[in-house]
N, C-alpha and C positions, 0 to 999 in steps of 0.2 A: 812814900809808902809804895811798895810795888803790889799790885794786883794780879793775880792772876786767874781768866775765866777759861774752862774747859767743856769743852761743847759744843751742838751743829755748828756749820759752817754761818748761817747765818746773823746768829746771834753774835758768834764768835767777831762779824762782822760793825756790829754795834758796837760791842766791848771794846774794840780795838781803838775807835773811831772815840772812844771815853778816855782812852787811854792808858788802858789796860793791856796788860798779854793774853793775847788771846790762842786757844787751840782749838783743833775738832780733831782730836784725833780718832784712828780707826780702833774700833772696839777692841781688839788685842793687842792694840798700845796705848791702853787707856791708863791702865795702872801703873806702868814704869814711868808713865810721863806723870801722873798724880804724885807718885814717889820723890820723883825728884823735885817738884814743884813743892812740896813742903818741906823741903829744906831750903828752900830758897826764897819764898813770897814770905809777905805778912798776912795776907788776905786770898783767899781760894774759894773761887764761886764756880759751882758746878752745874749740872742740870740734870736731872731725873736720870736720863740716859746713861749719861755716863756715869752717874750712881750705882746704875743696877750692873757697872762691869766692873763697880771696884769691888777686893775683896770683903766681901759683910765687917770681917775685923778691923780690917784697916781703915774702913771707914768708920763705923763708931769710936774708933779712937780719936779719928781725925775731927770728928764732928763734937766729941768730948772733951779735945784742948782747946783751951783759950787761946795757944799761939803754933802757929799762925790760925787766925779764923778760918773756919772752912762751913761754907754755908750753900745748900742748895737750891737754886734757884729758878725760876719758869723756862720754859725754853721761849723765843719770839714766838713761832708758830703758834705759843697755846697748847701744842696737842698735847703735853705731857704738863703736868700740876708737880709742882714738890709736894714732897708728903704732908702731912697736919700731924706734925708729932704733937702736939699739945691732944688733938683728937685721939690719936693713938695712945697717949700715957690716960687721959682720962677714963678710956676703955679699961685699959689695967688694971687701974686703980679702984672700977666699978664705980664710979661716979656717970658715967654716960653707958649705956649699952648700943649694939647694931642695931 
């Protein structure tokens, strides 16, 4: 199964070291190289950051197919959280308020 993580350098450093593909790329080449990375992986782990430079569409698609998996994940640092969609759809749905 080919992996691939996208994100700081450091993490990217771990991932690699798992055996994964790792990137960090720079913010305005974040989404040609996500682009091409979903035609190519089975598995696409992101990190908050480089979330917030894909474009909204293409990312809820990407995060709404089954294949390849595209899931986002902590960065090492800690400083950035993936979001809590499950907190997010509950809001929605008015089950949980702010």
């Amino acid at each position: 199964m080919r992996v691939a993580f996208v994100g700081d350098r450091y993490s990217a450093l771990g991932f690699r070291l798992a055996g994964a593909d790792a990137y960090a790329p720079k913010p305005h080449e974040a989404q040609r190289l996500l682009e091409r990375l979903h035609e190519t992986v089975e598995m696409m782990l992101l990190t908050p950051a480089v979330a917030e430079h894909a474009r909204p569409d293409w990312l809820a698609a990407a995060l709404a197919q089954p294949y390849p998996l595209t899931l986002i994940v902590a960065e090492a640092s800690g400083q950035q959280r993936p979001p809590d969609f499950a907190a997010r759809i509950r809001r929605i749905l008015g089950v949980e308020s702010n």
